[in-house]
C-alpha positions in Angstrom: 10.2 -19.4 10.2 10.5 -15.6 10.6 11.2 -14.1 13.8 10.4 -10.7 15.2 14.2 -9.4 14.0 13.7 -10.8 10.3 10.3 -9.3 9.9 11.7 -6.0 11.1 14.3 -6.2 9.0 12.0 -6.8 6.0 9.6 -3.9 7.2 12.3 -1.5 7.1 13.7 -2.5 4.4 10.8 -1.7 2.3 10.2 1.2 3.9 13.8 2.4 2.7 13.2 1.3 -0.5 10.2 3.4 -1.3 11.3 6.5 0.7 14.2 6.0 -2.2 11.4 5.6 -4.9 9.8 8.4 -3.2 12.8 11.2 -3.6 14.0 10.2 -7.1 10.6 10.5 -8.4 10.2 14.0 -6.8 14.3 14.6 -8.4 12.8 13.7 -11.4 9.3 15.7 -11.6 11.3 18.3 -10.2 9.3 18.9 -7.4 11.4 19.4 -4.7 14.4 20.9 -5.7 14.6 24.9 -6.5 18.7 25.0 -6.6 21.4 23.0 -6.9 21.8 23.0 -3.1 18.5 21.6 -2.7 19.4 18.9 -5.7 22.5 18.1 -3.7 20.6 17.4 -0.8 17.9 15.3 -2.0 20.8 12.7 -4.0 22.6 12.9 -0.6 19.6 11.4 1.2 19.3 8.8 -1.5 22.8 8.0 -1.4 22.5 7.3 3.0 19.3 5.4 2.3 21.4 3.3 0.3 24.0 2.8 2.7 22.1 2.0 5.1 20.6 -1.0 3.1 24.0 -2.1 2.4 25.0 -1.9 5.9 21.9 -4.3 6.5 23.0 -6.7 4.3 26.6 -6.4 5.5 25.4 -7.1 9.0 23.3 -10.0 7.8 26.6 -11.9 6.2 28.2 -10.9 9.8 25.8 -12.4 11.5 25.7 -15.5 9.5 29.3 -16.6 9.7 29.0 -16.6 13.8 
């Protein structure tokens, strides 16, 4: 049974997930990036994003073991 923590946890996951989809599909149309600066940028957001989902799962492991 899923409590109000896993479902959040699922929720934002997915929402990480496609704001990732999101910014490597505009890095790839080019769409939002006019100089390297603004390329840097945009792979630096997907790069947190992604920590952020492996700090998740690092808490979840955490959390498990108590």
């Amino acid at each position: 049974m899923l409590n109000y923590q896993n479902l959040f946890e699922i929720e934002l996951k997915k929402l990480i997930n496609e704001e990732i989809d999101r910014l490597k599909e505009n890095l790839s149309n080019g769409l939002s990036t006019v100089d390297y600066a603004d390329y840097r940028h945009q792979v630096g957001k997907i790069i947190a994003l992604r920590t952020v989902l492996e700090r998740c799962d690092e808490v979840q492991s955490i959390l498990s073991e108590k």
